[in-house]
C-alpha positions as CSV (number, residue, x, y, z in Angstrom):
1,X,-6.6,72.2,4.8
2,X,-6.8,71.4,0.7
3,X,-3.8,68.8,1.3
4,X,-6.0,67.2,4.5
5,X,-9.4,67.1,2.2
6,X,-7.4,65.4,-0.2
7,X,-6.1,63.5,1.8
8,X,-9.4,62.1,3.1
9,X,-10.9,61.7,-0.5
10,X,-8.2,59.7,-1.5
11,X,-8.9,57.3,0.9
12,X,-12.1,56.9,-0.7
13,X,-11.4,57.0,-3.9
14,X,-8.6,53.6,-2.7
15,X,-10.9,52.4,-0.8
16,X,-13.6,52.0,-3.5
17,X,-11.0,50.5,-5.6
18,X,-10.2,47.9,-3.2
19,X,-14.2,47.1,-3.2
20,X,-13.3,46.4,-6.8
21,X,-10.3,44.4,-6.0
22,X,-12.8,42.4,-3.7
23,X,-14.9,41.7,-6.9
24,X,-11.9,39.9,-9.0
25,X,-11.0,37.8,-5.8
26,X,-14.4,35.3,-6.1
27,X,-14.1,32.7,-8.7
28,X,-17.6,33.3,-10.3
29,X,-18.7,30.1,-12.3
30,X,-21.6,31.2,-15.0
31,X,-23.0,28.3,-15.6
32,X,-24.5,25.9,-13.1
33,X,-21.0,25.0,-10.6
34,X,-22.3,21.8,-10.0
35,X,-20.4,19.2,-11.6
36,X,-23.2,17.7,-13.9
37,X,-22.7,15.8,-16.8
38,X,-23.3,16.3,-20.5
39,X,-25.6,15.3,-23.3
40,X,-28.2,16.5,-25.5
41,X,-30.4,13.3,-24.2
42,X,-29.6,13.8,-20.7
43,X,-30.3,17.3,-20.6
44,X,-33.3,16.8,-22.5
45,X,-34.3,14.7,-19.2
46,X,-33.4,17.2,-16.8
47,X,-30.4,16.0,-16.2
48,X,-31.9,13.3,-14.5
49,X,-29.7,10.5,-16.1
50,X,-26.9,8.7,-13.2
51,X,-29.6,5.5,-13.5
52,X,-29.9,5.7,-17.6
53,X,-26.7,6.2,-18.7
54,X,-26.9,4.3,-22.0
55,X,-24.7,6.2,-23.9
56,X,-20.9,7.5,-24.4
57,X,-22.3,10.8,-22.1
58,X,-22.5,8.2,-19.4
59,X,-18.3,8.4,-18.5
60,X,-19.0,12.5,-17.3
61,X,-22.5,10.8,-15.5
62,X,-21.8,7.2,-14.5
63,X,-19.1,5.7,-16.0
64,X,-21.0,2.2,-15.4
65,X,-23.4,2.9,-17.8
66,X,-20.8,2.7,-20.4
67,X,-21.0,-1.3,-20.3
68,X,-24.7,-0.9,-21.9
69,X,-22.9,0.3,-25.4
70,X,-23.3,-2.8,-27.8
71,X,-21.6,-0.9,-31.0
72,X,-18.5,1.5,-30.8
73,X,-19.8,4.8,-31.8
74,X,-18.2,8.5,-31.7
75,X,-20.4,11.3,-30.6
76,X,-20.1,15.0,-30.5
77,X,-22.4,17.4,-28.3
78,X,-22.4,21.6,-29.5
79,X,-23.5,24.1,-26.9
80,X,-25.3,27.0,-27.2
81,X,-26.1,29.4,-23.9
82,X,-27.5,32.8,-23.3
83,X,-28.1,34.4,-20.0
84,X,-29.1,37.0,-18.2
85,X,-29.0,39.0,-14.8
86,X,-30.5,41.8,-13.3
87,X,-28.7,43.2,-10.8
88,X,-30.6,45.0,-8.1
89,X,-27.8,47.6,-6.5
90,X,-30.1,48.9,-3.3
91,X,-26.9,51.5,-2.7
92,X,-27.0,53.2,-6.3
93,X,-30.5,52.2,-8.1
94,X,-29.4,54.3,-11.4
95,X,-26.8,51.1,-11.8
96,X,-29.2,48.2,-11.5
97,X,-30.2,46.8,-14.7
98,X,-30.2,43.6,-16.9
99,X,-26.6,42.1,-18.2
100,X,-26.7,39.7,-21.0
101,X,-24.3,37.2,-22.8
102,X,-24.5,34.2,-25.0
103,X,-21.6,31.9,-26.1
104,X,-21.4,28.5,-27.9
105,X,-18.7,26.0,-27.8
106,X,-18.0,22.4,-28.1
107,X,-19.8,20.5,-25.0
108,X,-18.3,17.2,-25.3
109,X,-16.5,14.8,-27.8
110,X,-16.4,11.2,-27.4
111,X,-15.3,7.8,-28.7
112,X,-16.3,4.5,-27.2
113,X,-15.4,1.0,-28.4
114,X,-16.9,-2.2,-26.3
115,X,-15.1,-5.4,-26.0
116,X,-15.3,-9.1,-24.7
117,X,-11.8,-9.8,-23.0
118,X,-11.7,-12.4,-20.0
119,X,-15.0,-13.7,-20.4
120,X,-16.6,-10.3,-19.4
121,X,-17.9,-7.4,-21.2
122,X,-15.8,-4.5,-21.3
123,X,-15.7,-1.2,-22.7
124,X,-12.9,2.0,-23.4
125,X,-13.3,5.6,-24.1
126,X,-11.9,8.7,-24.6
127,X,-14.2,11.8,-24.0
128,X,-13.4,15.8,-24.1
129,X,-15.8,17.6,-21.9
130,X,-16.2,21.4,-21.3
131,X,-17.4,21.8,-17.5
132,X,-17.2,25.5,-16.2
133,X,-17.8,28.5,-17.6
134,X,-16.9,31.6,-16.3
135,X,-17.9,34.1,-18.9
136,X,-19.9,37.5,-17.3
137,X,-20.0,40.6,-18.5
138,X,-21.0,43.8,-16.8
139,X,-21.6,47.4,-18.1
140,X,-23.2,50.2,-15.0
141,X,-22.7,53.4,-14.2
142,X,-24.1,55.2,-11.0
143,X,-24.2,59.0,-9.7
144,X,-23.2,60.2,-5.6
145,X,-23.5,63.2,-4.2
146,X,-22.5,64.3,-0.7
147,X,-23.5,68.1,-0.1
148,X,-21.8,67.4,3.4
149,X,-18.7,70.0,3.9
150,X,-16.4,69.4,2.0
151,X,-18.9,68.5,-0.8
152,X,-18.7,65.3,-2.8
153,X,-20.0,64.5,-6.6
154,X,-18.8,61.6,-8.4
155,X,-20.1,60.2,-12.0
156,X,-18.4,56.6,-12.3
157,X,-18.8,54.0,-15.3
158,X,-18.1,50.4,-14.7
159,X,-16.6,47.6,-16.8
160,X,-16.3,44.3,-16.1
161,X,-15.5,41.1,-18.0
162,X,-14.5,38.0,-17.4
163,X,-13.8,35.0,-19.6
164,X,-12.6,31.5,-19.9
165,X,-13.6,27.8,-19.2
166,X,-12.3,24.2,-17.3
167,X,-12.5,21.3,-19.9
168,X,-10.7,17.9,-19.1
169,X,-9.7,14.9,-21.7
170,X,-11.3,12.1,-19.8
171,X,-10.3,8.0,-20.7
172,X,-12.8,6.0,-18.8
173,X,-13.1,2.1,-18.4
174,X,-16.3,0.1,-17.8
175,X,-16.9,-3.8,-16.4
176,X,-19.4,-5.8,-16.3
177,X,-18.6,-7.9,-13.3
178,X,-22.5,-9.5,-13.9
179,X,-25.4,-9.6,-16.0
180,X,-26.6,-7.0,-13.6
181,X,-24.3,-5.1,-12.4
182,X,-21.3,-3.0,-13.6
183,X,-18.4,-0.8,-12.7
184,X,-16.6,2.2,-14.3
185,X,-14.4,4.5,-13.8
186,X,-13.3,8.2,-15.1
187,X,-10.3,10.2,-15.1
188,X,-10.6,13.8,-15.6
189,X,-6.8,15.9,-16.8
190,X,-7.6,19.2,-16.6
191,X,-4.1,20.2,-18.3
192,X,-3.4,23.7,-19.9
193,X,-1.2,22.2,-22.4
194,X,-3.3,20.3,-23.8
195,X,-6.3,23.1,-24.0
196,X,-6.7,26.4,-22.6
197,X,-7.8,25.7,-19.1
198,X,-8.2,29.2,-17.6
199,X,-9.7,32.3,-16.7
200,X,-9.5,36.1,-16.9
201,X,-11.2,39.1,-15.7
202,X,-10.6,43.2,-16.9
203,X,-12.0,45.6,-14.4
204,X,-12.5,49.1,-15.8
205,X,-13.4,52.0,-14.1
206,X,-13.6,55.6,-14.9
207,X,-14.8,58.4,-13.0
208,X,-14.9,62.6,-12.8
209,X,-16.4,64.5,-9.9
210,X,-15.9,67.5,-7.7
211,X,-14.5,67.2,-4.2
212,X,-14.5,70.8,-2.2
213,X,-14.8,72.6,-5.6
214,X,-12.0,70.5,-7.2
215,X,-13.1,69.0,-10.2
216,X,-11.1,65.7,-10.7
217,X,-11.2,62.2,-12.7
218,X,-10.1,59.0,-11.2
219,X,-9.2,55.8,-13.1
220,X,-9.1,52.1,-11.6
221,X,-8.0,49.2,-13.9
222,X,-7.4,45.5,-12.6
223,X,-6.5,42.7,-14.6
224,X,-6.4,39.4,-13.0
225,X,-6.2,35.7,-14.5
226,X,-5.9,32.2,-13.4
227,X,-4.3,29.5,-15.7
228,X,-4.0,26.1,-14.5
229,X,-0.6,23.7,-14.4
230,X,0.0,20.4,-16.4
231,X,-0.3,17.1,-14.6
232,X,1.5,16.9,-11.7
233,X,2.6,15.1,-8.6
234,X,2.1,17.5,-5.5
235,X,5.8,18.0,-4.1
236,X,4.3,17.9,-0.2
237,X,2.3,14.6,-0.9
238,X,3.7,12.3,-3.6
239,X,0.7,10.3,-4.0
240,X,-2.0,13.2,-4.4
241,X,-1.6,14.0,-7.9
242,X,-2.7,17.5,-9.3
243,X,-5.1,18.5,-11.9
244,X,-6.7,15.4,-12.4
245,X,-9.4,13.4,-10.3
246,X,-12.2,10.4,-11.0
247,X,-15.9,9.1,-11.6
248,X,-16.4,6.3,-10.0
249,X,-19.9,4.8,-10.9
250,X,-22.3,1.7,-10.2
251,X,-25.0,0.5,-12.5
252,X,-26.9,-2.2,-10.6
253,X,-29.9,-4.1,-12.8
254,X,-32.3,-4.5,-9.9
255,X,-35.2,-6.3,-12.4
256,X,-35.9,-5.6,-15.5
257,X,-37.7,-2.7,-15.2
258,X,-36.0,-1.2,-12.2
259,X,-32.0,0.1,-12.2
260,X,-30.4,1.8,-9.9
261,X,-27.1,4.0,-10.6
262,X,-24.6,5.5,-8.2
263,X,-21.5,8.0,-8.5
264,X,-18.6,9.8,-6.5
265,X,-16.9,12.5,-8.3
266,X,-13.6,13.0,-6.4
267,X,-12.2,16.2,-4.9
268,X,-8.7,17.4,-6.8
269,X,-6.4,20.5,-6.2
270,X,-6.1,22.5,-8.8
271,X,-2.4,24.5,-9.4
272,X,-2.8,27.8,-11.0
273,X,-0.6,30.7,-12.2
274,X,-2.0,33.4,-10.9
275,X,-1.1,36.8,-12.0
276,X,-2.6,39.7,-11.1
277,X,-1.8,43.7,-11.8
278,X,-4.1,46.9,-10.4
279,X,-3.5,50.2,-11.2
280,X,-5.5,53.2,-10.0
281,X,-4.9,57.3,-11.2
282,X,-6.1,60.0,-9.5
283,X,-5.9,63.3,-11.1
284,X,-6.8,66.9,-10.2
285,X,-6.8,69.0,-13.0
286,X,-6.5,72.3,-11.0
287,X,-4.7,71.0,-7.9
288,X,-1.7,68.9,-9.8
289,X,-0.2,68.5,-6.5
290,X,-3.0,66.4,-5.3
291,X,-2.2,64.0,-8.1
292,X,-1.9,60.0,-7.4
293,X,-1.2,57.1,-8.9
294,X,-0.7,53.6,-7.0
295,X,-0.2,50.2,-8.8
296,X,0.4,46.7,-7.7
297,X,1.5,43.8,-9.2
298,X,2.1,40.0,-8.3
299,X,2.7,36.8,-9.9
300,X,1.7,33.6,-7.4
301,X,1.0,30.3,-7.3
302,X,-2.0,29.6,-6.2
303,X,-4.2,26.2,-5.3
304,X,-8.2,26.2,-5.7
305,X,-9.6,23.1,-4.2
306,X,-12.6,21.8,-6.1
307,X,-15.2,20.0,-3.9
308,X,-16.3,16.2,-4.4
309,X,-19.8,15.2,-5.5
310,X,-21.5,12.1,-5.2
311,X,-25.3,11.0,-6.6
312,X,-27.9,8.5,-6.8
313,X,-30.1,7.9,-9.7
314,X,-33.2,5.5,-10.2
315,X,-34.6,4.4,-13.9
316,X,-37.7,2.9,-14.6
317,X,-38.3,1.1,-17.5
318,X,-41.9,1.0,-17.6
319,X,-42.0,-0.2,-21.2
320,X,-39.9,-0.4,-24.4
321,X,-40.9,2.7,-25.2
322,X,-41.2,4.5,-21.6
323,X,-38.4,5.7,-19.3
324,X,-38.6,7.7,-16.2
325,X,-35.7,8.8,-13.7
326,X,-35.0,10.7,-10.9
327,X,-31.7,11.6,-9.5
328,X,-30.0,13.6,-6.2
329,X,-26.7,14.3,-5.9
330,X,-24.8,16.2,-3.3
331,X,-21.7,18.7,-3.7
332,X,-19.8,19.7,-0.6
333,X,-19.1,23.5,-1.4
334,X,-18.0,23.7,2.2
335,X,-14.9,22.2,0.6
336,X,-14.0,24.7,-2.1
337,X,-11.3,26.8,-0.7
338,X,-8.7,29.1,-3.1
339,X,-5.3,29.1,-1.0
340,X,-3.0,31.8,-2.0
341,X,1.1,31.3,-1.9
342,X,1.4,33.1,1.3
343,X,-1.0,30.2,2.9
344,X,-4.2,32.1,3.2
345,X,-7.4,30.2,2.1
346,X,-10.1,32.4,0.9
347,X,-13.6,31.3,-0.1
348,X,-13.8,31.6,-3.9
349,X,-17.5,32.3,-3.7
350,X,-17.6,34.8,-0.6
351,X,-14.0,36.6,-1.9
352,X,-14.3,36.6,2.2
353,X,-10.8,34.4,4.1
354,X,-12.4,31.0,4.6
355,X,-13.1,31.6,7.9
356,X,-15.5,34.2,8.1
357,X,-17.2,32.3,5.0
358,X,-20.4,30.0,5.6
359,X,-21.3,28.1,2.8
360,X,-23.6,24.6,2.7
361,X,-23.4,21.7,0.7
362,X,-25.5,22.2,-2.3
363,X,-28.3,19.0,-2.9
364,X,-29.9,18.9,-6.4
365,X,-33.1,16.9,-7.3
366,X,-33.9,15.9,-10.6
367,X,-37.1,14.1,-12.3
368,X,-37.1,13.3,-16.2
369,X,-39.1,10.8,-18.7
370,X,-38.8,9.1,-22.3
371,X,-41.3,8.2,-25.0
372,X,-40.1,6.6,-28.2
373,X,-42.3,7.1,-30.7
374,X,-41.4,4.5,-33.3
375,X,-41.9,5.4,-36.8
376,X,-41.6,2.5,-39.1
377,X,-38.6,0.1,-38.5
378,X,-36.4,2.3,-39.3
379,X,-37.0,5.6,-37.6
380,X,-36.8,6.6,-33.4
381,X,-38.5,9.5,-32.5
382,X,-37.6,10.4,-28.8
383,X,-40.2,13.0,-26.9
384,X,-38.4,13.8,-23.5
385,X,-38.7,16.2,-20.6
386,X,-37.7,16.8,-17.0
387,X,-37.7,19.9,-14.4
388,X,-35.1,20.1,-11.8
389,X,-33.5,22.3,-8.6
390,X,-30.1,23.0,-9.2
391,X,-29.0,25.3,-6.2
392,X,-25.8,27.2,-5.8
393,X,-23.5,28.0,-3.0
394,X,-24.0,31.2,-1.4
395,X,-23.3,32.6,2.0
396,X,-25.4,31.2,4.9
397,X,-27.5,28.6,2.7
398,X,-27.7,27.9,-0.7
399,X,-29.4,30.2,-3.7
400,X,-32.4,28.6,-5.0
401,X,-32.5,28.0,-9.3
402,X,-35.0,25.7,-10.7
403,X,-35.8,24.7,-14.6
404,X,-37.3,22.6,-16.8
405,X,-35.7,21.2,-20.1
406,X,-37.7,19.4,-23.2
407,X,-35.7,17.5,-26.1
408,X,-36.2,15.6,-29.1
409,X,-34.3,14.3,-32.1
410,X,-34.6,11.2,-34.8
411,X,-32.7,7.7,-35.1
412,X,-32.3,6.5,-38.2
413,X,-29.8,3.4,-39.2
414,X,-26.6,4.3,-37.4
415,X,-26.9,7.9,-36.9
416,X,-28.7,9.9,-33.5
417,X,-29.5,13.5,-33.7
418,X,-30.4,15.3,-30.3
419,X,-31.5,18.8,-29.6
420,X,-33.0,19.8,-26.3
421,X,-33.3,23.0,-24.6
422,X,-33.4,24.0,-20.8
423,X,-34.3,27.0,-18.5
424,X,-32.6,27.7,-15.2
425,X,-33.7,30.3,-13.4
426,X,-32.8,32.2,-9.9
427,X,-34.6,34.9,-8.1
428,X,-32.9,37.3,-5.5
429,X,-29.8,35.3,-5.7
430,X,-26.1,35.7,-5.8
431,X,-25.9,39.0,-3.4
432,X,-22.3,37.8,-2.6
433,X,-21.1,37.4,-5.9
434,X,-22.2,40.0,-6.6
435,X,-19.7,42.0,-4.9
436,X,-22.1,44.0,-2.9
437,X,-23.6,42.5,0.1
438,X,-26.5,44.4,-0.5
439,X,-27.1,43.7,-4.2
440,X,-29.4,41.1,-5.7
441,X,-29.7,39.4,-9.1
442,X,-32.7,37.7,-11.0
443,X,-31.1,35.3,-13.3
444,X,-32.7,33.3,-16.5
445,X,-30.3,31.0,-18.2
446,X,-31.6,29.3,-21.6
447,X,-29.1,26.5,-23.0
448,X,-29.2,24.6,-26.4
449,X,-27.7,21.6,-26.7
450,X,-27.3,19.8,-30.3
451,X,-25.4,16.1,-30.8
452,X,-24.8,13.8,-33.4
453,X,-23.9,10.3,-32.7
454,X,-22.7,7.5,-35.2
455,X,-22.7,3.6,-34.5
456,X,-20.3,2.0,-36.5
């Protein structure tokens, strides 16, 4: 009878930890997954900035917009985020509770230099961008009791973390094929050698409880990461290459007060090392027989198909000194698929096999504006602000985030100084991500961005 209860909690106990396994299997972008651009100025202008694009930003937004540069100039864009989420567990209220984190990093490094060759006006640049974040943290710890024969207790603290980040070195070309209207193009290497391109995530859990009178403790630790190849050609398809893809934008003049902007961000495949090690200990301090420890371990190859976007954006220069925009762009999350070496596609945001997954393309809508207030003849003042709905992909139909963002900065000879500031926000969002199907979170994300750019 003592080895059959056994028995039948340790089948809990592994099943539990499989739950956890579950949670390690999504790919769980922090920031906003859709493929936006970068900018102190455009974010300032809630991201409303595929029709502006005026400056070297404009090759992660509309590569197009790079033909308006007249100077070369280099620019450099810091980062600054904090968010947080409160987790509504409806199975174990005692673990629901606010997680928060803040990071800062380098958001985007640029040089651009414009040039006359053929007649036309051309421009080249080189631009680093950090895209995804994947950063989370999570610290709970819940109670059960079952005083069902046999009787069950457990006390079980919860650990999670998970780090890491997808940045790409990005040439980009621009052409002016008429006073009013422009091409450019983008191409994105997302290579590991030449930055750390990956992620990671450290499960810890640790337990101690009483099944049928047997007091016991019960361990669970998964540690999972994904790092992605160098540039390569994929061995099935010669002419698909891996790890990189393209912006393809249109700037078209439409008066002078009136321009309209287009872009296409192309799907890629993404090759990642995937290795991945859980280990599990159950112990029974009076019952040493009961004992168990199970452990698995696996080092794959894996592919995580990234979705393509594509956006329209509308500027209206009401005045020298007066800008407004509006943008909507589409990403087809419906597209995202992580297939494993044994040829199973899962749903990276479900952790669900892509067919029992349901997820929507994801449409945002953005409105900004621009005043220049001009001080002198030597001084700029921008005043800028925008709101926005920036969805994400969830099962069924898309989560719901909104925000607003507000900016300023100075101009003065040939340097720019940027700040702006923006809050996204989320309520009763994420239950699948959150590993629970019957969780909820309330998320506030607050983002600073800083640049500095020089015309020389």
């Amino acid at each position: 009878m003592k080895r059959t209860c056994i028995l039948i909690f340790l089948i809990m106990a592994f099943s539990v930890s499989d739950a956890a396994a579950q949670i390690v299997q999504t790919v769980e972008i922090s920031s906003s997954p859709n493929p936006v651009g970068s900018g102190a100025r455009a974010l300032g202008m809630g991201g409303a900035f595929i029709g502006v694009a005026d400056d070297a930003t404009a090759a992660s937004w509309n590569p197009a917009g790079l033909i308006q540069l007249e100077t070369p100039e280099i620019s450099v864009v810091g980062a600054y985020n904090h968010r947080s989420e409160d987790t509504t567990y409806k199975a174990f209220p005692d673990a629901s509770g606010p997680q928060d984190i803040s990071t800062t990093d380098l958001n985007y490094l640029s040089v651009a230099c414009p040039f006359t060759a053929f007649g036309r006006n051309m421009i080249v640049s080189l631009n680093y961008q950090h895209l995804y974040d994947f950063n989370k943290e999570v610290r709970y710890g819940y109670r059960f009791t079952d005083l069902t024969p046999p009787a069950l207790s457990l006390q079980q603290q919860i650990n999670y973390d998970q780090e890491g980040s997808f940045k790409s070195i990005s040439p980009a070309f621009a052409l002016q094929l008429t006073p009013g209207l422009s091409l450019g193009i983008t191409f994105n290497v997302w290579n590991h050698s030449l930055y750390e391109n990956k992620w990671e995530s450290h499960y810890r859990s640790q337990g101690n409880g009483n099944f049928a009178g047997f007091p016991f403790t019960v361990r669970t630790k998964i540690d999972d990461s994904y790092t992605m190849d160098g540039l390569k050609v994929d061995s099935l398809n010669p002419s698909v290459w891996q790890n990189v893809n393209f912006n393809l934008g249109l700037m078209w003049n439409i008066s002078s007060t009136v321009t309209l902007g287009a872009v296409f961000k192309s799907p890629f495949e993404a090759q990642l090392e995937h290795d991945y090690r859980f280990e599990s200990t159950l112990t029974f301090p009076t019952f040493p027989a009961g004992n168990s420890y199970n452990e698995i371990r696996r080092t794959e190859t894996v592919a995580l198909n990234m979705p393509m976007a594509y956006g329209l954006g509308l500027a209206l220069r009401l005045s020298d000194q007066l800008t407004m925009s509006a943008d909507i762009y589409q990403t087809r999350w419906s597209d995202y698929v992580l297939r494993t070496a044994d040829g199973s596609k899962m749903n990276p945001i479900t952790g669900k096999p892509q067919s029992e997954s349901d997820i929507d393309s994801a449409v945002q809508v953005r409105f900004g504006c621009e005043y220049l207030i001009m001080a002198g003849y030597q001084y700029v003042i921008p005043l800028r602000a925008g709101v926005f709905y920036d969805p994400e992909p969830a099962q069924g139909s898309p989560d719901d985030f909104y925000g607003f963002s507000l900016g300023s900065g100075i101009a003065y000879k040939q340097f720019v100084f940027d700040a702006a500031y923006q809050y996204r926000f989320g309520r009763d969002v994420r239950t699948a991500t959150v590993g629970n199907e019957d969780s909820t979170q309330d998320v506030d994300q607050h983002t600073v961005y800083m640049s500095v750019i020089y015309h020389f």
